[in-house]
C-alpha positions in Angstrom: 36.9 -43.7 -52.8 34.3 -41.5 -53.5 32.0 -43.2 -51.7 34.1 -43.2 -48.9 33.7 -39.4 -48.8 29.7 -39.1 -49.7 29.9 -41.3 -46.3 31.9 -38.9 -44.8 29.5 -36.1 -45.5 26.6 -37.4 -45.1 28.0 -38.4 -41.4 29.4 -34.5 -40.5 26.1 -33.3 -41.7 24.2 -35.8 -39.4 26.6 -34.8 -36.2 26.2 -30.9 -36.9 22.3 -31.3 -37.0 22.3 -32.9 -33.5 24.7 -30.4 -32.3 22.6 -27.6 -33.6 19.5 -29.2 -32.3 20.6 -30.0 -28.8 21.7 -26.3 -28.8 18.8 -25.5 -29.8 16.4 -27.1 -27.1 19.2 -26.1 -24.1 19.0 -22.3 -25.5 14.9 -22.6 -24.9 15.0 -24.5 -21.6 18.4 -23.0 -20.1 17.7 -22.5 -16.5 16.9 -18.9 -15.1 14.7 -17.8 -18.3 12.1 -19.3 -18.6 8.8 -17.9 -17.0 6.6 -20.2 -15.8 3.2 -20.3 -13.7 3.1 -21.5 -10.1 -0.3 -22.3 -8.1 -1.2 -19.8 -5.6 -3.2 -21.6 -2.3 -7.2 -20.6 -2.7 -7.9 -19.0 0.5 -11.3 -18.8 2.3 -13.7 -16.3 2.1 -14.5 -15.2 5.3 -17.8 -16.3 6.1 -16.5 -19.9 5.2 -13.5 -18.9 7.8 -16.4 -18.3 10.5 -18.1 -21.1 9.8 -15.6 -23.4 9.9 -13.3 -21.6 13.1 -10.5 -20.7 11.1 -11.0 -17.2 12.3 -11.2 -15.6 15.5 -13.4 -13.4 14.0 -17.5 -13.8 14.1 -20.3 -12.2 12.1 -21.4 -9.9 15.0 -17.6 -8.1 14.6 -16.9 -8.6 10.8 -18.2 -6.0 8.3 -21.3 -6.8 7.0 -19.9 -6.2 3.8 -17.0 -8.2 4.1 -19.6 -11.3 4.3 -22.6 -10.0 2.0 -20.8 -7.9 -0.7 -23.7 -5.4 -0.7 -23.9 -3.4 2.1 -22.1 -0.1 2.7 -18.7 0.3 3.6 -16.6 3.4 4.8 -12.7 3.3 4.5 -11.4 4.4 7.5 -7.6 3.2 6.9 -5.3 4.2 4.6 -1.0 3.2 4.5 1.5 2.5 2.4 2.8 -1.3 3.2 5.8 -2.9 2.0 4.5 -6.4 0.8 6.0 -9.3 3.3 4.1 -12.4 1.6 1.6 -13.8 -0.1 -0.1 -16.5 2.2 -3.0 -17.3 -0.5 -5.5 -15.6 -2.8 -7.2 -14.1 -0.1 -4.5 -12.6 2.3 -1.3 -10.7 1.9 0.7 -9.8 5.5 2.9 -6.2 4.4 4.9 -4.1 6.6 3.4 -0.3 7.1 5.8 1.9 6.2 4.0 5.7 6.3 1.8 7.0 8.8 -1.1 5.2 9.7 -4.5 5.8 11.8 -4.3 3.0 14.1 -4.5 4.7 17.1 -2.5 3.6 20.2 0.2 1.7 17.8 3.8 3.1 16.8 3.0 5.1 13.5 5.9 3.1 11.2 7.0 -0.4 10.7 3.9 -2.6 12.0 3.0 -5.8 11.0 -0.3 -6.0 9.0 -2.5 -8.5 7.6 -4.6 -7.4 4.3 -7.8 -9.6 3.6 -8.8 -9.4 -0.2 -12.8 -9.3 -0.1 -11.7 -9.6 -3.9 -9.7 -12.6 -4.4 -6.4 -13.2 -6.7 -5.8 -14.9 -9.2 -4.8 -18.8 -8.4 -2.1 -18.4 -10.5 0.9 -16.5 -10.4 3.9 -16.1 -12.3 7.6 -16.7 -11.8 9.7 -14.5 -13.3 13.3 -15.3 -14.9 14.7 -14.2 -11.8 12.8 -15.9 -9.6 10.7 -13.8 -8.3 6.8 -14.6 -8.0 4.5 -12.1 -9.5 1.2 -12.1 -7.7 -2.6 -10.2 -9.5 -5.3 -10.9 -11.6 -9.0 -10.3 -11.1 -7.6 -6.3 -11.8 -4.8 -6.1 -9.3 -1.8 -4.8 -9.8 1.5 -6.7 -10.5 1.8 -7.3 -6.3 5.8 -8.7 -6.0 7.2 -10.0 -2.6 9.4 -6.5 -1.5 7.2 -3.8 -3.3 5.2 -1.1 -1.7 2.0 -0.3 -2.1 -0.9 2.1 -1.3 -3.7 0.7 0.2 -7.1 1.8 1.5 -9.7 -0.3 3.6 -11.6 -0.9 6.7 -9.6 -1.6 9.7 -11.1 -4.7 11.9 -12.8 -3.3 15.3 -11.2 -4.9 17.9 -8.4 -6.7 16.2 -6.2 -9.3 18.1 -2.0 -10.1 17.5 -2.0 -7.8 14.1 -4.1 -5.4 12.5 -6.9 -7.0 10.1 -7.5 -4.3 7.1 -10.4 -5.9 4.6 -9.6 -4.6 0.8 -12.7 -4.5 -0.4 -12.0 -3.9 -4.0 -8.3 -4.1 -6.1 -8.1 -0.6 -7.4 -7.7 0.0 -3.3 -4.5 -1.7 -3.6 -2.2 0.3 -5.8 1.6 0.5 -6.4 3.0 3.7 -4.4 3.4 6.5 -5.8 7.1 6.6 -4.7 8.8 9.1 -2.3 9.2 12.4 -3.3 11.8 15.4 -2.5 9.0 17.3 -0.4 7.7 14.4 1.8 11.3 12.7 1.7 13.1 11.8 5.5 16.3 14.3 6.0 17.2 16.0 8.9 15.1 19.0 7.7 12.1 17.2 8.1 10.7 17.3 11.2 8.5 14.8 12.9 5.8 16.1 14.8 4.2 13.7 16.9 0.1 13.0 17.0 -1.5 12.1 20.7 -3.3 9.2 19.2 -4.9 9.0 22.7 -6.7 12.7 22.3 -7.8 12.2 19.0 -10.7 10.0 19.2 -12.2 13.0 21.3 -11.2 15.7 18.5 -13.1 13.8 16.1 -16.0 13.2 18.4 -16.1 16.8 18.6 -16.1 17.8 15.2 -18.5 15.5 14.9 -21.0 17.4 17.3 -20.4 20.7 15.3 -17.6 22.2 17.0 -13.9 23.0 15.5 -15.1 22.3 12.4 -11.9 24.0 10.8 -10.0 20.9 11.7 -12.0 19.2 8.7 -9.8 21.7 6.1 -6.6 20.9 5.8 -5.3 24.3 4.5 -7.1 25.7 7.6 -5.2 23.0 9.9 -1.9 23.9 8.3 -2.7 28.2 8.7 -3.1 27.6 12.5 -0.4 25.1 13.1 2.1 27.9 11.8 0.2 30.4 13.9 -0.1 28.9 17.1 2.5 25.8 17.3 5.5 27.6 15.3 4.5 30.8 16.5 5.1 32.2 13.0 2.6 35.1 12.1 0.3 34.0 9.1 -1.1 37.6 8.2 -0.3 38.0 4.7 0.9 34.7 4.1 -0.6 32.1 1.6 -1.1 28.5 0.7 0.9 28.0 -2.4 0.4 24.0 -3.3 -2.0 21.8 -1.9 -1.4 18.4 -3.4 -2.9 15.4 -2.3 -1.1 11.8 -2.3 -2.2 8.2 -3.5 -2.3 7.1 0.0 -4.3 9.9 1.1 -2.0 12.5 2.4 -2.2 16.1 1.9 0.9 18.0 1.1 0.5 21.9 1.6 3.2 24.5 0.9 2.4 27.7 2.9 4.3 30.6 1.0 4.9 33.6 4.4 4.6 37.3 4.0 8.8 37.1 5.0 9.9 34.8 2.0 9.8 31.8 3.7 8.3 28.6 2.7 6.8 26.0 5.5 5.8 22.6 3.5 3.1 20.3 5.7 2.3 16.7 5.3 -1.5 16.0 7.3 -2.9 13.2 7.9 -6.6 11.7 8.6 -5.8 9.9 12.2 -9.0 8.9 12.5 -11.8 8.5 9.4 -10.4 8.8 5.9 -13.1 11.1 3.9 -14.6 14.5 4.2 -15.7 14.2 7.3 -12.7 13.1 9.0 -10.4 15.6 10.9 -7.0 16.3 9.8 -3.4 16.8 11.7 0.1 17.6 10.9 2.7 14.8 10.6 5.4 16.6 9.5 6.7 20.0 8.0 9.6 22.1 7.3 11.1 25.6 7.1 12.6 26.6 3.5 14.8 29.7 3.4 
């Protein structure tokens, strides 16, 4: 008899320790939480794209830095892109969703391919929820659905989408975020750029003429004076911020009480020597 029961333990035990084990394993591989790592497809640099006529770009049109690594570079783009996918280390299509300075293109919503002169990582993550989370090599976490700020060099002559070269990752930065002064409402108020005139303005300035259009501040004073009509004696800038993707936001305090906040924009050469224009502004009480 009391064998009978030492038995009878000895078998409980035995079942509750492959119960607790199978548990056990199912609660460290239940579906949906584990993270794992996925291969990302190595794209080609773009010289070996030449070479082998992947591209219908060549070496007389591609920046010379894009194929040597060495030899000087001016950003002349600048946009905040919604990434679209990831197609391989090398190249990331987004979705513009700010102003941009490709001139003779609707300002929001175009289709845009990135080229990393910096690679990603070949590996990427999936997260418990499925998502695929895209870096290395000092990117950013880049996710399928995020925005980001970006700065490069646009591709002269560029065919079906814009081509924007990243030349290095801390050019590709996760977006500052909308704010309350450069949010959309209906107080906001759109003003549109003549993309067409602009190439000229900057030529220009460039030849030592209207050389005010180079100060932002001074862009936004004369705005209010001559396209709002609003006197500016007396009045005075009272921010001047400028944003992660390159923006300037100015906040022009009047001699009345009123406020007029600005967003400019570079519509043509991002840097110092680049002329600047308002996008958008707005009348506070």
């Amino acid at each position: 008899m009391k064998i009978n029961k030492l038995i009878a333990i000895i078998i409980l035990a035995l079942l509750v320790c492959i119960v607790a084990g199978t548990w056990g394993v199912w609660f460290l591989l239940r579906p949906g939480k584990a993270t794992t790592t996925v291969d990302v497809p190595v794209g080609d640099d773009m010289a070996t794209q030449i070479k082998k006529g992947t591209t219908i770009y060549t070496t007389e049109n591609v920046p010379a830095f894009v194929l040597d690594g060495t030899s000087t570079v001016t950003a002349d783009f600048s946009a905040t892109i919604k990434v679209a996918s990831i197609d391989n280390t090398r190249q990331i299509r987004g979705e513009i969703t700010s102003f941009t300075n490709i001139i003779g293109q609707n300002p929001e919503h175009n289709v845009v391919i990135l080229y990393l002169c910096q690679p990603l990582s070949n590996k990427a993550k999936k997260l418990p929820d499925g998502a695929i989370q895209y870096g290395g090599n000092a990117y950013p976490s880049i996710i399928t659905g995020a925005s980001y700020d970006v700065v490069g060099v646009l591709q002269r002559g560029w065919q079906d989408y814009p081509l924007v070269y990243i030349t290095r990752a801390d050019e590709f930065k996760m977006t500052a975020g909308d704010n309350e002064f450069d949010s959309a409402s209906s107080a906001r108020i759109i003003k549109g750029i003549d993309a067409d005139k602009m190439p000229a303005l900057q030529e220009e300035v460039d030849n030592g003429h209207l050389v005010g259009k180079l100060d932002p501040q001074q862009v936004s004073l004369e705005f209010i004076e001559y396209s709002l009509n609003i006197p500016t004696s007396g009045s005075k800038i009272q921010n001047d911020e400028k944003q992660p993707n390159n923006q300037h936001n100015i906040t022009v305090s009047l001699q009345d009480g009123r406020m007029i906040q600005l967003v400019l924009v570079q519509p043509i050469r991002i840097g110092p020597t680049g002329i600047w224009c308002v996008l958008k502004y707005r009348i506070v009480q």
